[in-house]
Wavefront OBJ file of the C-alpha trace (Angstrom):
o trace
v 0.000 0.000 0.000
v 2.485 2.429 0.394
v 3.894 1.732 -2.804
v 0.799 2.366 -4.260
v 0.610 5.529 -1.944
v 3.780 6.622 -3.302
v 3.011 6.254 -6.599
v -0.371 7.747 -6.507
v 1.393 10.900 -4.401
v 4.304 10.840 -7.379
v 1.227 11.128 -9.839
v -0.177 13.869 -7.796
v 2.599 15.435 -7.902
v 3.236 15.028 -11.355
v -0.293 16.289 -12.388
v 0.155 19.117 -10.014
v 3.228 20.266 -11.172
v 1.765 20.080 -14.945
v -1.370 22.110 -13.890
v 1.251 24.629 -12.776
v 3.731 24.492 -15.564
v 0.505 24.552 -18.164
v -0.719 27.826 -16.328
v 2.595 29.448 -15.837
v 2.777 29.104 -20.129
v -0.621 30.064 -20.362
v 0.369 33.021 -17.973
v 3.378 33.894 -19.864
v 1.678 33.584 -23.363
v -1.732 36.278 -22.007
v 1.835 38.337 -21.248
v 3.247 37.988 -24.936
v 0.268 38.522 -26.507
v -0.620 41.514 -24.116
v 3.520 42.749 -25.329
v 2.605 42.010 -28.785
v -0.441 44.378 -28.705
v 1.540 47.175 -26.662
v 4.428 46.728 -29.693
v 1.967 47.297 -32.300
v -0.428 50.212 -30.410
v 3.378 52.030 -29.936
v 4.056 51.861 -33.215
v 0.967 53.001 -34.395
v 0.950 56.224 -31.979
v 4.977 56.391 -33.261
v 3.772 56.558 -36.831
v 0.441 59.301 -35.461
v 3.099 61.274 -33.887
v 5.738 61.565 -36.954
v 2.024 62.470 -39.202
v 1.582 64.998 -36.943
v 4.862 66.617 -36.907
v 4.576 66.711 -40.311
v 1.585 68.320 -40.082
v 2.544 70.889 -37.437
v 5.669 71.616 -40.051
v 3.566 72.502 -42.595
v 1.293 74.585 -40.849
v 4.297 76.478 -39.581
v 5.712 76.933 -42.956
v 2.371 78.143 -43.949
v 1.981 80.569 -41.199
v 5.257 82.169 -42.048
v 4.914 82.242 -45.378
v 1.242 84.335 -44.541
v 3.037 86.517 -42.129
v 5.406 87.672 -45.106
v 2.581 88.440 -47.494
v 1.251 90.742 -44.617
v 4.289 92.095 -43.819
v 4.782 92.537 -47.994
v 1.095 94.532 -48.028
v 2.092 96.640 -44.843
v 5.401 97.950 -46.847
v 3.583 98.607 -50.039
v 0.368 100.021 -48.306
v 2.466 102.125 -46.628
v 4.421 103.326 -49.972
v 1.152 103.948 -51.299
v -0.352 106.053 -48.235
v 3.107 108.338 -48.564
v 3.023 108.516 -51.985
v -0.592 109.606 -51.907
v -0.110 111.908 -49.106
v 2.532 113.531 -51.259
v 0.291 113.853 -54.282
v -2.099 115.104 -51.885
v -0.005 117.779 -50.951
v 1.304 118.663 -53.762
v -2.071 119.459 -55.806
v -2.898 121.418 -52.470
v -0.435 123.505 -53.127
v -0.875 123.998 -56.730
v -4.283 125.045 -55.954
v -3.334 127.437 -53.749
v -0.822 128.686 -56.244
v -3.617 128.901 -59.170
v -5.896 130.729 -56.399
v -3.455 133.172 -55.563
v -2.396 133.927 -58.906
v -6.071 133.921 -60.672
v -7.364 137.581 -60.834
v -11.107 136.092 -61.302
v -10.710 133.767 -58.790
v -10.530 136.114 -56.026
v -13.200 138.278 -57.346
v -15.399 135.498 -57.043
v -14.103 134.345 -53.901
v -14.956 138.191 -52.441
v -18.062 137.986 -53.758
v -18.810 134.562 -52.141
v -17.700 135.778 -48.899
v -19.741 139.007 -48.615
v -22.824 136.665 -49.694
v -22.272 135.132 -46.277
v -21.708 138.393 -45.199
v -25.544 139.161 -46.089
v -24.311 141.871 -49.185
v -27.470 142.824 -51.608
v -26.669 142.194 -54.935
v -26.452 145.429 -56.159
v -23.293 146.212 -53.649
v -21.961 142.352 -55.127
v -21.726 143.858 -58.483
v -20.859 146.843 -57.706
v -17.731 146.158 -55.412
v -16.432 142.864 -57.126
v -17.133 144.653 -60.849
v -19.406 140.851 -61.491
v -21.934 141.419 -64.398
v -25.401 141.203 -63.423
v -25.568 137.960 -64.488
v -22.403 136.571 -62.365
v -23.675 137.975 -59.765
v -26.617 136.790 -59.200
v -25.903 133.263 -60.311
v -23.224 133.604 -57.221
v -26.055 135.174 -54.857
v -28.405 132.589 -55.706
v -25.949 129.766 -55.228
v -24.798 131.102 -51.995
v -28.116 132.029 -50.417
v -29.683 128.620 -51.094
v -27.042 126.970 -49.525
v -27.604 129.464 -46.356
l 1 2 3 4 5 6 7 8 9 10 11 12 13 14 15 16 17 18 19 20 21 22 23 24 25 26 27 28 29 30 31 32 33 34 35 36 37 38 39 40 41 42 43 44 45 46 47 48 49 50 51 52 53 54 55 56 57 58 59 60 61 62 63 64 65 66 67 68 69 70 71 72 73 74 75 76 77 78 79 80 81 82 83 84 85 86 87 88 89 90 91 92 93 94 95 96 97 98 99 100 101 102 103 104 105 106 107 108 109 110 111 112 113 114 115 116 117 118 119 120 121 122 123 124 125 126 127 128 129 130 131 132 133 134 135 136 137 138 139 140 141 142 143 144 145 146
């Protein structure tokens, strides 16, 4: 009997020890497989992350670009503001020149002011020497807009 108990304790043992090898590999195959899917999720988020750089590159190299145009229409809307500003001033002046040197133009320009002043037409044509008809075109013009 204790042969038989030996044996049947050896077997025990034996089974045992199978159970545990067969669930250690079972154990260390759920961990392979678990690596496995870690290896491939990493290199997918690897190959995400280098797509995105990319990306980000672009967008950057966009952006600057975009910033230079700006900068580009700043310069030449600026050129454009001085250069107007200087054509400006210049026909300013040569209509101040053509005022000051036109004879008529200050006739007219006296009679427009004493208009305003509230001058009958009679004392328009008298003082600025306007024909009647000058005159009154010039009084009517100025008194409607009064």
């Amino acid at each position: 009997m204790t042969l038989w108990l030996t044996v049947l304790i050896q077997a025990g043992l034996l089974a045992l020890s199978m159970v545990v090898l067969w669930w250690w590999f079972k154990r260390h195959q759920s961990q392979d497989n678990q690596y496995t899917e870690l290896e491939r999720r990493l290199d997918y988020t690897s190959r995400q992350w280098q797509q995105s750089q990319l990306e980000v590159e672009e967008l950057r190299a966009g952006i600057i670009g975009v910033g230079q145009r700006v900068l580009q229409l700043e310069t030449a809307l600026q050129q454009f503001s001085s250069q107007t500003e200087q054509q400006l001033s210049s026909l300013t002046e040569q209509q101040q020149a053509i005022a000051l040197t036109d004879p008529e133009s200050k006739i007219y320009s006296r009679a427009m002011k004493m208009v305003q002043l509230g001058a009958d037409l009679e004392e328009i044509m008298r003082e600025c020497e306007l024909p009647r008809a000058e005159a009154e075109l010039l009084y009517n013009l100025h008194q409607a807009k009064q």
